[in-house]
Every structure is written in structure tokens, then in C-alpha cells.
Phi, psi and omega in degrees: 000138168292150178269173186259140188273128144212156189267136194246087137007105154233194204287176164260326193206270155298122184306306205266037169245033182271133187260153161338303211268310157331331180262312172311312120027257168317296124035237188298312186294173202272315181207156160232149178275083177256162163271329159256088200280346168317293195282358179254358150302328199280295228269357156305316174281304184298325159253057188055032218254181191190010184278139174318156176213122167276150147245170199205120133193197199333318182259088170178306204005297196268307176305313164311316191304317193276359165281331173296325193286326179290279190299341164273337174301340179280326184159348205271157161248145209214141188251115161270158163196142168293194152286316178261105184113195166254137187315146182099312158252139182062025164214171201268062182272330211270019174277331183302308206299319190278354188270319186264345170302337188280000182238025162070017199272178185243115185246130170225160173252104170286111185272160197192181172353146154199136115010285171330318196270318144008276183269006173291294157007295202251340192300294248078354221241155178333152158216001177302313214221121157215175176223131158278126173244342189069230189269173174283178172258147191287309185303146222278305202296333195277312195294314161329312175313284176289329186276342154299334184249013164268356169270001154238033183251138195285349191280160159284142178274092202271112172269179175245132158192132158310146191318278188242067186250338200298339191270326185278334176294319150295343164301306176292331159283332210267292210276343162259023200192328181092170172304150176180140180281150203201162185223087166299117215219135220217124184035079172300131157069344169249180196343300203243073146296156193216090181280108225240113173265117169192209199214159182319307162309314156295315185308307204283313165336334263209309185276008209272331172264335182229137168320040227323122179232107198103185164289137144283110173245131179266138195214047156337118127318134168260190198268114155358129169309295186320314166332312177284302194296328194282327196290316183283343184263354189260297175310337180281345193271017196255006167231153214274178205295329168305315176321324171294313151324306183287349191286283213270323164294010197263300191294353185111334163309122163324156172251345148300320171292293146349319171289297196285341168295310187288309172311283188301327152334297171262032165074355234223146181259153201310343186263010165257320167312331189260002162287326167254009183261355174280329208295316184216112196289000000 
């Protein structure tokens, strides 16, 4: 029989946020999969754990994975874990996950710790509707790419970002997205967690004096709906009211329907569209 991939949850931070069925887990499997195997002998060693530990991460990702795959089709089960988190985000856990799904293998996830969710949690800023980015991309064109199409998104925004990387970043968000309200939340679940509410702008005031110190996760406002609608209600005036018409009489639309489309678009009541569409048929 093949054995089973399961993704291991581990701290973030605090040791004793490791769930039951985790440490047994680790335990019971055959191998374990880290990303680090340095930093993940400490919390092994802090529980006793005594399972072989292969590593897997980023520069191994594809090779490593189908030698993980061979062992698991011979029987064994192998525990993946990150240095931080749960496997799979914002890490190369999730190339493992799709190489054994595509080889039929049984993957189940044991939940525990994210950063993410962590720091959504406790930020103040929305949590119903959010977009996770991790880290930004390094590369100037790919990264130019996401922070344009995070400045027109309504969910709240969760980043990732290193001590020092954290000044240029934020700058780069204040000059693409505008004031927002943003919640900085800083070495989560240890000693000196530091949950910090303020706006794009305070922050960058705020490190322009102080040092950026630990991991960061940014907790972005998204762009206020009202925000969105007047910028879409501002793009329709840039044609004239036939044009408008016609965007929509293109589509099949009654031209009497079409009036109330254009009317609610530009804000207007429907009998001033239709008063100035007699002035100029």
C-alpha cells in the first residue's frame, strides 16, 4: 500500500502552538520533509521527536519531490513541515502537494498556525473578504504588475515582508494604492509581538525613526467601494452620452433599458439622459 503526504502545521513562533495530533504525527511517520533541517532539529529536539529528517526546499523543490514520491509509492509516510507555518504557503510545500497529487498519492493536512490568518485575526481591518500576496516579487516588472492590480482590489490585503526590505515596501505601497489604513504586525505569537494600527503613511513616518525589527505581515485596507464606484463613474464621462449608448445597444439591450444603464453609470436621472439624447440624436 502507498503511504500518506501529510502537511504539518508547526509554531510561528510559540512552541506550544504545535497541535497534539502533530507531534504524534511526526512521531509515527517514516521521514520527515523540512525546509530547514537546522531550524527544524530545535523544535524536534524540544519534543523529543526521534523520525529521520530529509530536506526539501526551494532550490530541491521538483527533484526532491519524485524522490519523496518513490517513497511514498513504496509505503512510507513522510511529514512535511516548513520552518514556520503550515506547508504549502508561501512556500515550495505546494510543488510537493501537486507532483503527489498528480501520482495519486493521499495527502491529508493537518491544521495549525499561518501567519496569515494570525495576523488578519487580531489587525482590526476587515476579515470576511481578503487576498493574500505573501511576499511581493522581486523582480521590478512582475512586482509593478501586483502592486497595480492591488490598488484596485476591495478585499483587505495580507503581505509578507522582511525587517529589511520593510521601508522600501512600504513606500511602494503609499505611492501605488494611496493612504490606507494598514495594521503592522510584527514577531506574532513571540516575546515582543507588536500589533501596530496606523496608515501607510504613519508607518513610513514611524520607520523614517525606527529600525524595522523581526518578521512582518502587513494588513492593508482594501480600496473603499465608494472609491472604486466614483473612479468607474468618472471613466464613463470620458464618452460621449451616444457612445454610451451604444456600449450597451451593441450588447442587445432595449434602448429604453440602455438609458437606465447609462443613467445609473453616470449617477443622473434617467429623464436627463433622455432629454439630452433628444437635444442630440
Amino acid at each position: 500500500m502507498q503511504g500518506t503526504l501529510y502537511l504539518c502545521a508547526t509554531p510561528i513562533g510559540n512552541l506550544e502552538d504545535i497541535t497534539l495530533r502533530a507531534l504524534r504525527i511526526l512521531k509515527e511517520v517514516d521521514l520527515i520533509a523540512a525546509e530547514d533541517t537546522r531550524n527544524s532539529i530545535k523544535l524536534l529536539n524540544h519534543f523529543q521527536i526521534k523520525t529521520p529528517l530529509t530536506s526539501y526546499h526551494e532550490y530541491n523543490k521538483i527533484e526532491k519531490a519524485y524522490v519523496l514520491v518513490e517513497k511514498l509509492k513504496q509505503g512510507q509516510d513522510i511529514a512535511l513541515i516548513t520552518d514556520a507555518g503550515t506547508p504549502g504557503i508561501s512556500d515550495p510545500g505546494e510543488e510537493l502537494v501537486r507532483i503527489c497529487q498528480e501520482a495519486g498519492i493521499t495527502i491529508t493536512s493537518l491544521p495549525g498556525a499561518c501567519a496569515c490568518i494570525t495576523a488578519l485575526t487580531c489587525s482590526g481591518l476587515p476579515t470576511r473578504r481578503f487576498a493574500f500576496e505573501a511576499f511581493l516579487p522581486r523582480d521590478k516588472k512582475e512586482r509593478a504588475f501586483v502592486l497595480s492590480a492591488l490598488a484596485q482590489e476591495t478585499r483587505t490585503i495580507v503581505l509578507y515582508e522582511a525587517p529589511h526590505h520593510l521601508r522600501k515596501t512600504l513606500s511602494e505601497l503609499y505611492g501605488t494604492l494611496g493612504e490606507r489604513s494598514l495594521s503592522l504586525c510584527r514577531e506574532l505569537t513571540k516575546k515582543y509581538e507588536t500589533i501596530f494600527p496606523t496608515s501607510l503613511s504613519g508607518a513610513i513616518a514611524y520607520y523614517q525613526e525606527n529600525e524595522p525589527k523581526g518578521e512582518y505581515v502587513l494588513v492593508i485596507e482594501g480600496k473603499r467601494k465608494e472609491e472604486l464606484q466614483k473612479e468607474q463613474q468618472e471613466s464613463w464621462y470620458t464618452l460621449t452620452l451616444q457612445e454610451h449608448m451604444a456600449h450597451y445597444e451593441s450588447q442587445g439591450i432595449s434602448r429604453k433599458e440602455a438609458m437606465k444603464c447609462v443613467a445609473k453609470d453616470r449617477g443622473m436621472p434617467k429623464r436627463e439622459v433622455y432629454a439630452l439624447l433628444l437635444e442630440k440624436p
